[in-house]
C-alpha positions in Angstrom: 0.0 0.0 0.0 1.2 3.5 -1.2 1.9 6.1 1.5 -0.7 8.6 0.4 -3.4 5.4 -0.1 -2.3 4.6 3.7 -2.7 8.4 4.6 -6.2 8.4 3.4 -6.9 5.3 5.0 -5.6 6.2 8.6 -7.7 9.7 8.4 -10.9 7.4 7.2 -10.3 5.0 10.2 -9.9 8.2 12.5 -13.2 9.3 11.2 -15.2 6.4 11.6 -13.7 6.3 15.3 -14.6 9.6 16.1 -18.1 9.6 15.0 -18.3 6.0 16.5 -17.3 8.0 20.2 -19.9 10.8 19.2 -22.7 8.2 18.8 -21.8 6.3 22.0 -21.8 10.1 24.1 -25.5 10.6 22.6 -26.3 6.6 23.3 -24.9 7.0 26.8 -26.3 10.5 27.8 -29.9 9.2 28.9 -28.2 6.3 31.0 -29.1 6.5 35.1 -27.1 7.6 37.3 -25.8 10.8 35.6 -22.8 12.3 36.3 -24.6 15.7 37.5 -21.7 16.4 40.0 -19.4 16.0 36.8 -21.0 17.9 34.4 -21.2 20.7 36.4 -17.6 20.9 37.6 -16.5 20.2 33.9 -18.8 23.1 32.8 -17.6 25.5 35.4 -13.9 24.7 34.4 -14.6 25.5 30.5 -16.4 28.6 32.0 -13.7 30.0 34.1 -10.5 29.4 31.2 -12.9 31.1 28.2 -15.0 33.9 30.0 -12.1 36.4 29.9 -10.6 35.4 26.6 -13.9 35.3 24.9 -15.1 38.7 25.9 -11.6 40.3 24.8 -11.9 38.7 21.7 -15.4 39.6 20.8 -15.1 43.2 21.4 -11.9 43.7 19.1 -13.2 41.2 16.8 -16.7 43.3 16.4 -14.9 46.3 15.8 -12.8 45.1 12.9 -16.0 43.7 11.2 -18.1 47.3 12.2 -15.3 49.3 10.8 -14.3 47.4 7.6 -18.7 47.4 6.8 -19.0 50.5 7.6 -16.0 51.7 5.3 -17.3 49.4 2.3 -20.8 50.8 3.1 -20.0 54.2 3.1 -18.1 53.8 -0.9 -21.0 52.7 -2.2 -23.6 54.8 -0.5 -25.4 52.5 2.2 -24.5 54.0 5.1 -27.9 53.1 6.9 -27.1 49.0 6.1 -24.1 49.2 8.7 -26.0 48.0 11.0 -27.4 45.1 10.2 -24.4 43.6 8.0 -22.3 44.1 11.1 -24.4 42.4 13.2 -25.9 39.8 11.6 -21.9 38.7 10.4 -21.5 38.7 14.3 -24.5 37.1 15.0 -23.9 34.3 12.8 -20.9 33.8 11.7 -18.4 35.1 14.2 -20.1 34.5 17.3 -20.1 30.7 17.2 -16.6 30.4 15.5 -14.7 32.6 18.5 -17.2 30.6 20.9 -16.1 27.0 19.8 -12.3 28.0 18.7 -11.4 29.4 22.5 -13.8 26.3 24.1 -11.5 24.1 21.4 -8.4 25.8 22.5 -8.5 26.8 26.1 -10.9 23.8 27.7 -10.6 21.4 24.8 -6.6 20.9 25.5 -7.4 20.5 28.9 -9.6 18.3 28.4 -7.2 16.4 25.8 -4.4 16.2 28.6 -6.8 15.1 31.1 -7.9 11.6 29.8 -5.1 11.3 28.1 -3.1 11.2 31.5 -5.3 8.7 32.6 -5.0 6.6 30.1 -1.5 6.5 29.8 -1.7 6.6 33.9 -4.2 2.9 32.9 -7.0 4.2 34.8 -9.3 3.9 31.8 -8.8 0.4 31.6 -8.8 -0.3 35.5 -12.6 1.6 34.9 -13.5 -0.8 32.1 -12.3 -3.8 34.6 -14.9 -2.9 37.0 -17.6 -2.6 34.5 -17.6 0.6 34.8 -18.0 3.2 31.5 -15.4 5.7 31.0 -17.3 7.3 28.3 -20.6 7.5 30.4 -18.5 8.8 33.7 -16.2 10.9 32.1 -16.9 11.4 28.4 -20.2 12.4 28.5 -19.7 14.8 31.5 -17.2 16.8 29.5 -19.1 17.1 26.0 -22.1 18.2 28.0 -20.3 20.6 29.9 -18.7 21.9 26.3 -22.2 22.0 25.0 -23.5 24.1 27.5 -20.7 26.4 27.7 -20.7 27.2 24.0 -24.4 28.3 23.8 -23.7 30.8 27.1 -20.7 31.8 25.5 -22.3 32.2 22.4 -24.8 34.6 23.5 -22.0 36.8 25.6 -20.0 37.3 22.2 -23.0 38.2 20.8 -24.2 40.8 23.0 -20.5 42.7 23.6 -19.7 42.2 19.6 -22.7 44.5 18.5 -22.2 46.6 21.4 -18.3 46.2 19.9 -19.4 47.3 16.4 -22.2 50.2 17.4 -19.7 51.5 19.4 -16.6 51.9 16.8 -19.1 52.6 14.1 -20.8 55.7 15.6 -18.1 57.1 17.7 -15.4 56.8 15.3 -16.6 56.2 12.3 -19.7 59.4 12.7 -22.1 56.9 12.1 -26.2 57.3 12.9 -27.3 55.4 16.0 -30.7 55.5 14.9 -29.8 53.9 11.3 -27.3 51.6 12.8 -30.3 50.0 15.0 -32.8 50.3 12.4 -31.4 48.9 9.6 -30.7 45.7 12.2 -34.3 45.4 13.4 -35.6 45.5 10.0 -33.3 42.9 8.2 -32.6 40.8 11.7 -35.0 37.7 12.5 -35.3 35.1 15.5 -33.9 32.4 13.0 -30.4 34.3 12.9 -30.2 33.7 17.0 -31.3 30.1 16.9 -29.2 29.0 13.9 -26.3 31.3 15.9 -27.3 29.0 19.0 -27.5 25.6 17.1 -23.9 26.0 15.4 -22.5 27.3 19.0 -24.1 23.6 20.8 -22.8 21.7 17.3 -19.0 23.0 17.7 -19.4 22.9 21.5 -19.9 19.0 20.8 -17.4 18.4 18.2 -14.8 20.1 20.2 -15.8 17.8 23.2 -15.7 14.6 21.1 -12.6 15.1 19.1 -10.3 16.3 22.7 -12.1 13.1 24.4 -11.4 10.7 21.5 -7.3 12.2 21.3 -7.0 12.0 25.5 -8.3 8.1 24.4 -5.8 7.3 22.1 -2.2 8.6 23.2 0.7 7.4 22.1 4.0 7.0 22.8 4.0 7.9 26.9 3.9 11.3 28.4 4.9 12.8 24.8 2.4 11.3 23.1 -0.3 13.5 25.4 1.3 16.4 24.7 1.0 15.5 20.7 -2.8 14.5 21.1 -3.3 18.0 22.6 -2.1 19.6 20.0 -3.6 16.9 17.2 -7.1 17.6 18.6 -7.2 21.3 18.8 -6.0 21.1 15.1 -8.4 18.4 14.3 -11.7 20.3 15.9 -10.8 23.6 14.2 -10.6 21.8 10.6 -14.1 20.1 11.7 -15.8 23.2 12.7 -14.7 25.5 9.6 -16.2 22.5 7.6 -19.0 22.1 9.4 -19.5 26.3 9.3 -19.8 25.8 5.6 -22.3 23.0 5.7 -24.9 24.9 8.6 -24.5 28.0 6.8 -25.6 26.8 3.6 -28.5 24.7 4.7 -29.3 28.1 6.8 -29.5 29.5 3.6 -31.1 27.3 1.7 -34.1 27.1 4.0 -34.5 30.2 5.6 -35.4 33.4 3.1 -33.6 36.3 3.8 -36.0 39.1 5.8 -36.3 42.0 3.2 -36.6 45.6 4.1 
């Protein structure tokens, strides 16, 4: 077998494995007892390491986007649209993608290092001796806790990156508050939130799976960890600019665009 032949192979093998985990997390998330002690540490840690980071991100991140619309806008005479390109690119587009890349990044490597240590450590398989489901008492803990995470998160990048963008747009950029709002409300509809929402809990499960199913499958000791850390952040942020491009265009496909 050629190398590129066994390339493709290995990534096919990865992929089946991966969605394999992601069908056992949603198998094993009804199963009695749940971890609620668990999931609620696990979502308070990917809370506290992505709060901060998020929030700095989102407001620097809105002003680019307000500032570069409102330049474009303002060459071809559509001032008064501003608003509601900036916003609704921040409402769907960037709010879930800083969400999932910083819960990816910043709880996802932990995450990573975390089973991967016990794995290497054997307690995954000293678990699986006493009949007793790693994915169910760890796994499923963590994903949920990404999950829920991602769609809070979600809604605070939101909120501070069109407070971001209506601030850099009418203070320095003399824009009209009232036509920066307007223009928002009138091409702005609940579907833009929830399909913002649904992408944020999607990524928010990808990024949960993909660090769970590297910590899994280290190799190569203490290194290897370290090299499943970085393999799964790479790995979830391939996944969710692929899966960006999928949502978005079913979004489109099914949902008309609200007209003036």
């Amino acid at each position: 077998m050629t190398a590129p032949v066994a390339g493709i192979s290995t990534a096919l093998g990865h992929v089946g494995k991966i969605a394999t985990l992601s069908w056992d997390v949603v198998r094993l998330t009804p199963r009695r007892p749940f971890a609620v002690r668990e999931w609620i540490q696990q979502a308070w840690f990917f809370a506290s390491v992505t709060i901060l980071p998020t929030a700095m991100v989102a407001i620097p991140f809105g002003a680019v986007i307000a500032m570069q619309l409102g330049s474009l806008t303002q060459q071809i005479g559509a001032q008064s649209f501003t608003g509601a390109a900036s916003a609704l690119a921040i409402l769907q587009q960037a709010s879930p993608l800083i969400t999932a890349l910083l819960v990816a990044g910043a709880g996802g490597s932990a995450v990573c290092a975390d089973i991967g240590a016990r794995s290497i450590r054997e307690e995954i398989d000293a678990m699986e001796v006493l009949g007793i489901s790693p994915i169910h008492r760890l796994i499923v803990p963590r994903v949920l806790g990404a999950v829920l995470v991602s769609l809070l998160l979600n809604g605070l990048v939101s909120v501070v990156g069109v407070l971001g963008g209506y601030f850099f747009n009418v203070v320095l950029q003399g824009g009209t508050p009232g036509a920066y709002l307007a223009s928002f409300n009138a091409l702005a509809s609940l579907p833009d939130i929830w399909v913002s929402e649904v992408k944020a809990a999607i990524y928010g499960f990808v990024a949960g799976v993909v660090a769970a199913y590297r910590g899994l499958n280290p190799t190569g000791g203490p290194k290897g960890v370290g090299d499943a850390v970085n393999q799964a952040v790479v790995i979830t942020f391939l996944l969710l600019f692929m899966i960006n491009l999928l949502v978005t265009g079913i979004y489109l496909q099914l949902v008309p665009p609200k007209g003036l």
